[in-house]
C-alpha positions in Angstrom: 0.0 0.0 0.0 1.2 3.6 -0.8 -0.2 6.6 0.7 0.3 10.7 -0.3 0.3 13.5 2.1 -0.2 16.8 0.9 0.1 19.3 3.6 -1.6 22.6 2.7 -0.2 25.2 4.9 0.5 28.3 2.6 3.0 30.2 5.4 4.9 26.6 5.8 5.2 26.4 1.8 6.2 30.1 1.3 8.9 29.8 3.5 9.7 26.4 2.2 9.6 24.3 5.6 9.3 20.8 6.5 6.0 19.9 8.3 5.3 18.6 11.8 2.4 17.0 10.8 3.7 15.5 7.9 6.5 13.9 9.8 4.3 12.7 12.7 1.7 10.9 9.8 4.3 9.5 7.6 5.5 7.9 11.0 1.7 6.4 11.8 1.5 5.6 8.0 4.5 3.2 8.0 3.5 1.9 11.1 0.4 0.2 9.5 2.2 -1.1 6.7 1.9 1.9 4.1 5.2 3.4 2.2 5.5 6.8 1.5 4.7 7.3 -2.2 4.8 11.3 -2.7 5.1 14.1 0.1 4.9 17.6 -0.3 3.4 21.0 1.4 1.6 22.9 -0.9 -0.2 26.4 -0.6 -3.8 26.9 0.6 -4.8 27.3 -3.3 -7.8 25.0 -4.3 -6.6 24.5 -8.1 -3.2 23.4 -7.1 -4.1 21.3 -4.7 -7.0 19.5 -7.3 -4.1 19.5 -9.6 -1.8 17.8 -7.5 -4.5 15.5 -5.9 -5.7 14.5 -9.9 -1.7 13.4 -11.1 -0.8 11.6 -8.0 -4.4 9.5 -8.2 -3.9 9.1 -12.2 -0.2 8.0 -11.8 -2.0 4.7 -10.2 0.8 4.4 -8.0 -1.1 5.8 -5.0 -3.7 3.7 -2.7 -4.0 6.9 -0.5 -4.0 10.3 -0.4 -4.2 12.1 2.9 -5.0 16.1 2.9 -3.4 17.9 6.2 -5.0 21.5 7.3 -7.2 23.4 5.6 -10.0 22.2 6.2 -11.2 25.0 8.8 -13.8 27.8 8.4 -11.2 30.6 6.8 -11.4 31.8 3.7 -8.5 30.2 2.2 -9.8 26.7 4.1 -9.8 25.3 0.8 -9.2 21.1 1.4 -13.1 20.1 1.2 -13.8 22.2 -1.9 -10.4 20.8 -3.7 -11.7 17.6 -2.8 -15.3 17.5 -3.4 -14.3 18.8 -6.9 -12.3 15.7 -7.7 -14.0 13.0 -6.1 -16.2 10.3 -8.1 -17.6 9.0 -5.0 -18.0 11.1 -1.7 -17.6 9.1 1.6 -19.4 10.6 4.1 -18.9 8.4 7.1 -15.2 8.7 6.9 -15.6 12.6 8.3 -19.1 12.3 10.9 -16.6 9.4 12.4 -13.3 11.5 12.8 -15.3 14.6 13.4 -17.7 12.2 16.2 -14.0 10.9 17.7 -12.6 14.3 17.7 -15.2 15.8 20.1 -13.2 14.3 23.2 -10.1 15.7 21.8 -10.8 18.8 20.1 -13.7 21.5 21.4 -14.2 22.8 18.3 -13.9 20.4 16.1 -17.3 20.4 14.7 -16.3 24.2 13.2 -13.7 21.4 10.2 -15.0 20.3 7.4 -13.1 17.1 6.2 -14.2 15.3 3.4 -13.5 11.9 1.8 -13.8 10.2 -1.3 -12.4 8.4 -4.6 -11.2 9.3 -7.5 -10.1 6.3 -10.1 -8.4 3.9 -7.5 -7.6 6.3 -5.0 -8.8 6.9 -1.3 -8.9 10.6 -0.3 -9.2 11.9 2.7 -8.8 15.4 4.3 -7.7 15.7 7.9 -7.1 18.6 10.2 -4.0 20.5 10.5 -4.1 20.8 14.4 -1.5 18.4 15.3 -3.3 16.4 18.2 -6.5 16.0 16.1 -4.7 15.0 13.7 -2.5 12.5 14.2 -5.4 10.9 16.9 -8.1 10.5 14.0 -5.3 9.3 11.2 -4.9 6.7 14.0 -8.4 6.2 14.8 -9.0 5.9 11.4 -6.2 4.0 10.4 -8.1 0.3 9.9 -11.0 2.1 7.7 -8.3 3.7 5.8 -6.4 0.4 4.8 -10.0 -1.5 4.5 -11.2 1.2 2.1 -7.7 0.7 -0.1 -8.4 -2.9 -0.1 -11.7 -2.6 -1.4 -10.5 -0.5 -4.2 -8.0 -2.2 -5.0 -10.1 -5.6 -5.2 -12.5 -3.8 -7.7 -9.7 -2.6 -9.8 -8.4 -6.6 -10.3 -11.9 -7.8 -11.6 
């Protein structure tokens, strides 16, 4: 299994840093068996991001694709719309669940706006840039996440 993460955190990309976040989810990634595939921080702009979401999922060389940050209620909070635009297939109960889990963790985590889907044989999934949340739901979510590759990649083989 190979998995993407695409942190969009404009100030981060600007001044060209490394990501926590990406660092801590690679690490939770390869703990469940995925390799890291493509990583990269990009700006809080929704056509690059749909850009860079569409080539990694039509290279077919990704199961995964998990969004970081972005997915507030800010103007530039641009993840679900990037998203919603490429999907073929929305997944709604990836979201309610992390959003549902994140209530013991984050207070105002109801006020994100994650989304999930597919698009061709790839899983996406948005998650929040606050560290915590985040790395707690990729967890959380970690056996849906490989269970939702599978099942991909089973229809893909018929």
């Amino acid at each position: 299994m190979r998995a993407a993460i695409l942190v969009v955190d404009t100030d981060a990309y600007l001044k060209m840093q490394k990501s926590r976040n990406s660092e801590i989810l690679k690490r939770i990634l390869e703990r469940a068996g995925f390799e890291i595939g493509f990583e990269k921080v990009l700006p809080s702009d929704r056509t690059v991001l749909l850009e860079v979401m569409k080539r990694i999922a039509s290279s077919g060389m990704i199961d995964l694709i998990l969004t970081v940050g972005s997915t507030g209620i800010a103007e530039d909070d641009i993840a679900p719309e990037a998203t919603k635009d490429i999907v073929e297939k929305e997944l709604p109960g990836i979201p309610e669940a992390i959003r549902a889990y994140g209530r013991k963790i984050l207070a105002d985590c109801m006020m994100t706006r994650e989304t999930a889907g597919i698009y061709e044989n790839t899983l996406i999934v948005n998650l929040s840039g606050e560290t915590e949340w985040m790395a707690e739901s990729a967890q959380y979510m970690m056996p849906e996440f490989i269970q939702g590759v599978k099942i991909i990649g089973e229809k893909t083989k018929k």
